[in-house]
C-alpha positions in Angstrom: 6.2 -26.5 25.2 2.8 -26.0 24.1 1.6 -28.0 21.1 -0.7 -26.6 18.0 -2.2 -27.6 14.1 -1.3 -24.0 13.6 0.5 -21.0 14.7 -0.3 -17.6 13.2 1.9 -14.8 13.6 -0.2 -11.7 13.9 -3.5 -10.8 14.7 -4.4 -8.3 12.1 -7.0 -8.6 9.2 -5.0 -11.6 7.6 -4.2 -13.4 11.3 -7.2 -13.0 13.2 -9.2 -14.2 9.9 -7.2 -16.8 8.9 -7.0 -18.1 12.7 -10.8 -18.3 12.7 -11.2 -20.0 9.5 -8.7 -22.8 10.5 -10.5 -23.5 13.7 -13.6 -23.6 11.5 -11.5 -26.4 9.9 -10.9 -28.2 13.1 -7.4 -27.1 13.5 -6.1 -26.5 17.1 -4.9 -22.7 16.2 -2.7 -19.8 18.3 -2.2 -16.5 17.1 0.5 -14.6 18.0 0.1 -10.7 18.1 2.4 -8.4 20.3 0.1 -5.6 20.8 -2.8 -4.9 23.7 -5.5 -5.5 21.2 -6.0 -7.9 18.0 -7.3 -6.2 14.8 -3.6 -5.3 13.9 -2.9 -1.8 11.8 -6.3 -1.8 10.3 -8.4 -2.1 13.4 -6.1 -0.1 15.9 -4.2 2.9 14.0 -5.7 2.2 10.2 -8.8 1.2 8.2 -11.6 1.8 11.3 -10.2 4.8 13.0 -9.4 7.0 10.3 -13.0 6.4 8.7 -14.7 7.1 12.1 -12.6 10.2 11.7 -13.4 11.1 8.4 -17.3 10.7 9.0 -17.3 12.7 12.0 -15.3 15.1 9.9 -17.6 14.9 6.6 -20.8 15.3 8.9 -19.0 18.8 10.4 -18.8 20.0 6.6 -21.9 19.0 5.4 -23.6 20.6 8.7 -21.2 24.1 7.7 -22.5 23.5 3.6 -25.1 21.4 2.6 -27.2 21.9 5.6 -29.0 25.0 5.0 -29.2 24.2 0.6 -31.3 21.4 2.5 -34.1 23.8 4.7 -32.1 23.0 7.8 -30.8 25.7 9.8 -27.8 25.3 12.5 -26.7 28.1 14.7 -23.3 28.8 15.7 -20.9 25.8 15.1 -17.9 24.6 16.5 -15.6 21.6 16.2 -15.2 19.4 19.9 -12.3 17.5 18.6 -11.5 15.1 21.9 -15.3 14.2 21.8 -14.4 13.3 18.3 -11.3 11.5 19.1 -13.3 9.6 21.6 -15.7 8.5 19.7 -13.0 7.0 17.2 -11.4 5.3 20.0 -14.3 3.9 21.6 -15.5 2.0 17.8 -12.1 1.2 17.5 -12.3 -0.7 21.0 -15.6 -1.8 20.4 -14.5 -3.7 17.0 -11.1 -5.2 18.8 -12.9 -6.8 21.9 -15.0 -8.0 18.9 -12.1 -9.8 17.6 -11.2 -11.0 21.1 -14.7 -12.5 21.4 -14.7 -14.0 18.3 -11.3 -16.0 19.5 -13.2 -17.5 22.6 -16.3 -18.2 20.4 -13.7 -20.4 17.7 -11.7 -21.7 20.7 -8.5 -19.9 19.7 -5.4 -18.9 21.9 -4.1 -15.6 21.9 -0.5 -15.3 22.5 0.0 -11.4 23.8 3.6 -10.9 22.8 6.5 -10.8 20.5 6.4 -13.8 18.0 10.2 -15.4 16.9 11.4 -18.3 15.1 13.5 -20.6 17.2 14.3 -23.3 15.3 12.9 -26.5 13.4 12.1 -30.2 15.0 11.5 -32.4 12.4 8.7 -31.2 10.7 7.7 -29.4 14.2 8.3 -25.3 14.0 9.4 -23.4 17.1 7.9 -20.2 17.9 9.2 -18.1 20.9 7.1 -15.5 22.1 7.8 -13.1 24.5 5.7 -11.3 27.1 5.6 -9.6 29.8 5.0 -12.4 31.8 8.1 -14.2 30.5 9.2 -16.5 27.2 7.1 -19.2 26.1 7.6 -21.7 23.1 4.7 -22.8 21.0 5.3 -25.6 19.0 3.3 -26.6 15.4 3.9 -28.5 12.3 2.8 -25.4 9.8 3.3 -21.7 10.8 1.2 -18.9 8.8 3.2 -15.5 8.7 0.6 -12.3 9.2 3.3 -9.5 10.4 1.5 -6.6 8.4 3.4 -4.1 7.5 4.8 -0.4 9.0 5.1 3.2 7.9 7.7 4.3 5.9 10.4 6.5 7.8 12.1 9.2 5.7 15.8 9.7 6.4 15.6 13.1 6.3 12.3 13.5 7.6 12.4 11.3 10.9 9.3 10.9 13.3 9.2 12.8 16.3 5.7 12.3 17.4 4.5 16.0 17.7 5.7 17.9 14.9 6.4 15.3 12.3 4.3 12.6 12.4 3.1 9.3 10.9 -0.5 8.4 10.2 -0.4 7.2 13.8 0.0 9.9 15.4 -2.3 11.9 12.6 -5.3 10.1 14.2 -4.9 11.6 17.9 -4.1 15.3 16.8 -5.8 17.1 20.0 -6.2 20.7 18.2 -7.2 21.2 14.6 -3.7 22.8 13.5 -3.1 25.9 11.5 -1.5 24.6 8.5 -0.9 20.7 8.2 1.7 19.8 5.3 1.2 16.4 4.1 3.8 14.7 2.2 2.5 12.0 0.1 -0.6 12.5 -2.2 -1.3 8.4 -1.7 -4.2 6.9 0.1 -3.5 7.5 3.6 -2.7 11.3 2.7 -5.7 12.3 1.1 -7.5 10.8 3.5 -6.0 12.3 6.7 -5.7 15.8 4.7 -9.3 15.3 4.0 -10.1 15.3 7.9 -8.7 18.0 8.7 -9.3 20.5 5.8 -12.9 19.8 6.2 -12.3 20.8 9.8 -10.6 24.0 9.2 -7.1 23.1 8.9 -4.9 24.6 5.7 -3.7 21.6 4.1 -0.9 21.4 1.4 -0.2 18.1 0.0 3.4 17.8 -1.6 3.4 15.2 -3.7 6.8 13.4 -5.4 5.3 11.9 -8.5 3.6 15.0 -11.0 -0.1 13.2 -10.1 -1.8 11.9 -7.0 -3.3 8.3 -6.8 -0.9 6.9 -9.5 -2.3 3.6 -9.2 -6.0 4.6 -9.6 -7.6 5.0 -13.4 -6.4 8.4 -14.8 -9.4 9.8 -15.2 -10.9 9.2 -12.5 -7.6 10.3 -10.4 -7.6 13.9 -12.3 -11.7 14.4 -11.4 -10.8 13.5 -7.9 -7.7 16.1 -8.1 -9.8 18.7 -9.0 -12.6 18.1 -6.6 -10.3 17.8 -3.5 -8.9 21.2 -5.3 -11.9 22.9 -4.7 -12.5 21.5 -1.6 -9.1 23.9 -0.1 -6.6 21.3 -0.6 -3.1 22.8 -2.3 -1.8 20.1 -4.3 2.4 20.6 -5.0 3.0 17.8 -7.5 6.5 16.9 -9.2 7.7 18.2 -5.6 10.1 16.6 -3.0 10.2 17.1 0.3 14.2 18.4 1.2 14.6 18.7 5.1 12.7 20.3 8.1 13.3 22.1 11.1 11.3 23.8 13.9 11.5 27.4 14.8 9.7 28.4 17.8 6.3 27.0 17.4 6.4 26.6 13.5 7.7 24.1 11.2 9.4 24.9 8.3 9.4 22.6 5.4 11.9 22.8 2.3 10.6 21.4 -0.7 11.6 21.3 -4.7 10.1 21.6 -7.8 11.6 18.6 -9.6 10.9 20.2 -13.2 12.1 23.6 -12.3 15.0 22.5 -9.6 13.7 25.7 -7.3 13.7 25.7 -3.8 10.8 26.7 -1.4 10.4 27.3 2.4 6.8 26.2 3.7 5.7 27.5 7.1 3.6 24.9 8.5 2.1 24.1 12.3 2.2 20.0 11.5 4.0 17.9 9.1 2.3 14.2 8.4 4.1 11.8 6.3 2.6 9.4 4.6 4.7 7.7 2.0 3.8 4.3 2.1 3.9 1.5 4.4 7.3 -1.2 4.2 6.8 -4.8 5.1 7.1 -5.7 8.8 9.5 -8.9 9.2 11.3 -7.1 12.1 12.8 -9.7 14.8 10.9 -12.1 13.2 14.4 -14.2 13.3 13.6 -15.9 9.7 17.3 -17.0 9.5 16.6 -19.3 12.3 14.4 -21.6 9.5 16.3 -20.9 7.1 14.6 -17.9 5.1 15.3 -14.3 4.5 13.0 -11.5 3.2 13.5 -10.6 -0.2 15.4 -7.3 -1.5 11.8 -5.4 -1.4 11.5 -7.0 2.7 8.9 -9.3 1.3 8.8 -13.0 1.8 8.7 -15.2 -1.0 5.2 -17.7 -1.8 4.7 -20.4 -4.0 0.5 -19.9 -5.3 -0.1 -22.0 -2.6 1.1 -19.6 -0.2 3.7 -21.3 1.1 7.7 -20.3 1.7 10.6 -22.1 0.6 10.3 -23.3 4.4 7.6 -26.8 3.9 4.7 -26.0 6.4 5.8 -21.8 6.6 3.2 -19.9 4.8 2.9 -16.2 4.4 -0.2 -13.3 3.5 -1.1 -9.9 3.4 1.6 -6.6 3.4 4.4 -9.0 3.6 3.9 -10.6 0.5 3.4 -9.4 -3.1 0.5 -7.5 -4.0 -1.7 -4.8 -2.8 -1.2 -3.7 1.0 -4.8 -3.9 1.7 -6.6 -5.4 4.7 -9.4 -7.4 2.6 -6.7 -8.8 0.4 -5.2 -10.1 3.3 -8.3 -11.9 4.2 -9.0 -13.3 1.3 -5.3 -15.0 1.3 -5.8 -15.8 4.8 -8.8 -18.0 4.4 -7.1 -19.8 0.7 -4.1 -20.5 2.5 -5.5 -22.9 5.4 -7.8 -24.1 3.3 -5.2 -25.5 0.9 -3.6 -26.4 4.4 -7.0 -28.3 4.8 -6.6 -30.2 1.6 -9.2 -27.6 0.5 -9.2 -25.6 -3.1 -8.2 -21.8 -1.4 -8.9 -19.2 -4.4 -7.4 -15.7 -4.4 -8.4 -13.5 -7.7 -6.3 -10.6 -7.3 -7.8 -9.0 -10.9 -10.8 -9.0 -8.5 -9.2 -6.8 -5.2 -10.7 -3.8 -5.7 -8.6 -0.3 -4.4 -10.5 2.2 -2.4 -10.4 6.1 -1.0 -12.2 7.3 1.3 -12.5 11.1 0.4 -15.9 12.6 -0.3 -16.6 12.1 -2.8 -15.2 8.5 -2.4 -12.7 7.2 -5.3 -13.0 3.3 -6.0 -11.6 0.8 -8.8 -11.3 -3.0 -9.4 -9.7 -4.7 -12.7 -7.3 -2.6 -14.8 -7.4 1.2 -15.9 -7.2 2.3 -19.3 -3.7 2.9 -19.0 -3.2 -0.4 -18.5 -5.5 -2.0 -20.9 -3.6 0.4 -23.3 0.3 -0.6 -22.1 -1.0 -4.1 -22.7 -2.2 -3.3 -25.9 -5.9 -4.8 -25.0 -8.9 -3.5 -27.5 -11.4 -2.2 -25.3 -14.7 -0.2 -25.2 -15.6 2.6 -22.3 -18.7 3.2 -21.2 -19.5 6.6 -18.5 -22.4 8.1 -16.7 -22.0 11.1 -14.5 -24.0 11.3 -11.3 -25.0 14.6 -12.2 -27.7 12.4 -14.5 -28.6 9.9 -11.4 -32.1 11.0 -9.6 -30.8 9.9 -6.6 -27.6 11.7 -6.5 -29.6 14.8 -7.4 -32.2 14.0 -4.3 -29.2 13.8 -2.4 -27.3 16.7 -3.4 -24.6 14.6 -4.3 -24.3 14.8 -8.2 -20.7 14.9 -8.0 -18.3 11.8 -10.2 -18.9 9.6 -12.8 -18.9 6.1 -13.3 -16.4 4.6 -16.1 -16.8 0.6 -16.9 -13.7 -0.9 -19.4 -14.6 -3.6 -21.4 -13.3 -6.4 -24.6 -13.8 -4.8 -27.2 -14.6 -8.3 -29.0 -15.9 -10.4 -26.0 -17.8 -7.6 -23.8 -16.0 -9.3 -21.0 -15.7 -6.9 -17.9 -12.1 -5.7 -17.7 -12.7 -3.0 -15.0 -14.7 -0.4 -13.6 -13.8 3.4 -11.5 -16.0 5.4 -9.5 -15.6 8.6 -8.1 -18.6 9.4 -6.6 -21.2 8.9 -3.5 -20.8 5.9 -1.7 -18.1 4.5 -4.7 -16.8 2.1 -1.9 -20.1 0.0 -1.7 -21.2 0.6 -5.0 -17.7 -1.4 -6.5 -19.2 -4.3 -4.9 -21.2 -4.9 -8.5 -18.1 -5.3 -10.1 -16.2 -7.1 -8.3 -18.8 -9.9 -8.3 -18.7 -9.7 -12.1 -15.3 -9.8 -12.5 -14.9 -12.7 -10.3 -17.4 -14.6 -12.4 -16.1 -14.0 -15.6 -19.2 -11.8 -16.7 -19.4 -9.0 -19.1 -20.9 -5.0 -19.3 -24.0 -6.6 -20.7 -24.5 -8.2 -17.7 -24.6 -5.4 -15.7 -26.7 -3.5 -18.5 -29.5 -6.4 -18.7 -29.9 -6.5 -14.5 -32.3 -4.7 -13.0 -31.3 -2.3 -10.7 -33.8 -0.4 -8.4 -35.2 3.3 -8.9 -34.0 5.4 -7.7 -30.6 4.4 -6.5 -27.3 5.6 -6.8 -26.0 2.3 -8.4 -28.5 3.1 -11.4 -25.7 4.7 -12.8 -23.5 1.3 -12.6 -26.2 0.3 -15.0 -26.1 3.1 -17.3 -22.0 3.2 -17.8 -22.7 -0.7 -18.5 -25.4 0.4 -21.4 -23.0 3.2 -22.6 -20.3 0.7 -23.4 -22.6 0.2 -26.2 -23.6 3.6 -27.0 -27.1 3.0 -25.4 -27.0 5.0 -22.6 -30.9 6.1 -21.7 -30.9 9.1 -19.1 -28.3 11.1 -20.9 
């Protein structure tokens, strides 16, 4: 039986961080992960590869579009998609031996193999894991659960690995396909339909709800709508997806209008679904401690992070909140430092949400729908890129920037990009948000000329009407 301060089961964003941050902390730490390589979803078959897809993607479209508006002049093109999936794999292995390295650096075990309660000692916690090489039991006073979380399998649209596929499988297509039907108009399906319509492909999104990115400002959401619109994306909204079946080569999709109650037969050569992600507690054998998941598959936390189980702790996708890798992280590294006796802090007005189309789609804080459902006085400040010198240089004067805040106070209640480069420019906000700070802030810093986060600035000045390049 080997002995450990700390087991952590899974190696993903939320494991593999919160595993090196306890062995910062002098804890003697294992983490369990059953797959080949650590990094979990986000490093193996999420976050990393589909971005190294969709730049290798946007870099094909702007060398097709934006190339020659620029005095640069390409011949004949064409697309070498295993060179491109190659180079996706090759980061993604790069980063995951990077996690692996790190583990030797902190003097942290990795367990390869399936991780499983077995029972309590005292205040001791049994982990089985099981490997190829046989079963093992590692033995701690305070376990931290990591699982992640898995895609979300439609009855009546199961996975079959080559015609209907999960986001997986999405990231290893060998041949840009005809006509890819993605069903979902979430995150991960905008993104993946983004690939490959820049690439060629024919890509309808069918969408259940009667708007994409529900959870994104409204505003913002309908700008992105129409730009991925123009972009060749067919958007059916208010639609669900019936039932499929393959005829020769073909897939055929039936679908619904949910208004109208009519029926519709699409042809397609792919379909991708991509309605979410569940929480993974799978064979995690929780009734062995004493606990169960939830009725959502979630496992219970006090704000400590900890279970009903004294010394079981939980973070990330199996928890409440966001399914998002850096909010896994950031629970990760609070929860063994309150193990530590430390102060662990987690604002979650402060995650920001992020989407990687072009032009990128970001948020942090609440939406004006919200502010409004909560019936919060507020004052909203814009600024289009189309005003931004740098955007212009760039030929990227597509978005806007939209800042929410107290109407009485000034206090920063949220801001929403869509825009170039929205995913580092949210950065701003999030660091005024977490400290409490207001537009004026943001209006009263400099910010350098010219730069694209000059129009950060400017929504912050229009909050008061004071907007100066526009």
């Amino acid at each position: 039986m080997d002995n450990f301060d700390l087991i952590v089961i899974g190696g993903g964003p939320g494991g593999y961080v919160a595993a090196i941050r306890a062995a910062q902390l002098g804890m003697k730490v294992v983490c369990v992960e059953k797959s080949t390589s650590l990094g979990g979803t986000c490093l193996n078959v999420g976050c990393i590869p589909s971005k190294a897809l969709l730049d290798s993607s946007e870099h094909y479209a702007n060398a097709q579009h934006k190339f020659k508006k620029h005095g640069i002049e390409v011949g004949e093109m064409k697309m070498n998609v295993p060179q491109m999936i190659a180079r996706k794999n090759e980061v993604v292995k790069q980063l995951t031996m990077g996690v692996a390295g790190l583990f030797k650096k902190n003097k942290i075990e990795w367990a390869q193999g399936y991780g499983r309660f077995a029972g309590i000692e005292g205040d001791q916690k049994l982990v089985e894991v099981e490997a190829a090489t046989g079963k093992r039991i590692l033995k701690a006073p305070k376990v931290l659960i990591a699982t992640g979380s898995a895609v979300i399998e439609l009855p009546h649209l199961k996975f079959d690995g080559k015609k209907i596929i999960s986001s997986t499988e999405a990231l290893n297509i060998s041949e840009v396909p005809g006509h890819l039907v993605v069903v979902g108009g979430g995150v991960i399906g905008l993104e993946m339909g983004s690939v490959w319509a820049r690439l060629g492909s024919k890509v309808t999104v069918v969408e259940f709800a009667d708007k994409i990115l529900t959870i994104m400002d409204q505003q913002i959401a309908n700008e992105a709508f129409k730009s991925l619109q123009k972009q060749g994306l067919v958007f059916k909204v208010n639609t669900q997806a019936m039932s499929a079946k393959q005829v020769g080569d073909k897939m055929q999709l039936e679908v619904m209008d949910r208004a109208t109650q009519a029926k519709e037969t699409i042809e397609c050569d792919l379909i991708l679904v991509a309605t979410g992600r569940r929480p993974f507690t799978d064979g995690l054998q929780l009734d062995k401690i004493g606990m169960a998941a939830n009725e959502k598959g979630r496992i219970d936390i006090n704000e400590h992070f900890e279970t009903k189980v004294k010394g079981v702790y939980a973070i990330g996708d199996v928890v409440a909140g966001p399914m998002l890798a850096h909010k896994a992280e950031e629970e990760g590294m609070a929860a063994v430092e309150i193990m530590a006796g430390q102060a662990g802090h987690v604002n979650y007005n402060g995650i920001p949400w992020i989407v990687y189309t072009w032009p990128e789609i970001a948020g942090v804080g609440s939406t004006e729908e919200e502010l409004k459902q909560k019936g919060i006085e507020y004052k909203v400040g814009t600024f289009p890129f189309l005003a931004n010198g740098r955007a212009k240089a760039m030929d990227e004067s597509e978005g806007l920037v939209k800042i929410l805040a107290d109407k009485k106070t000034d206090k920063l209640l949220g801001m929403h990009i869509f825009g170039p480069r929205a995913s580092d420019l949210i950065a701003e906000a999030v660091t005024v948000l977490e400290y409490g700070g207001s537009a004026e802030d943001i209006a009263r810093t400099c910010h350098a000329h010219p730069t694209l986060s000059e129009a950060v600035k400017e929504a912050a000045l229009a909050v008061d009407g004071r907007r100066i390049h526009l």
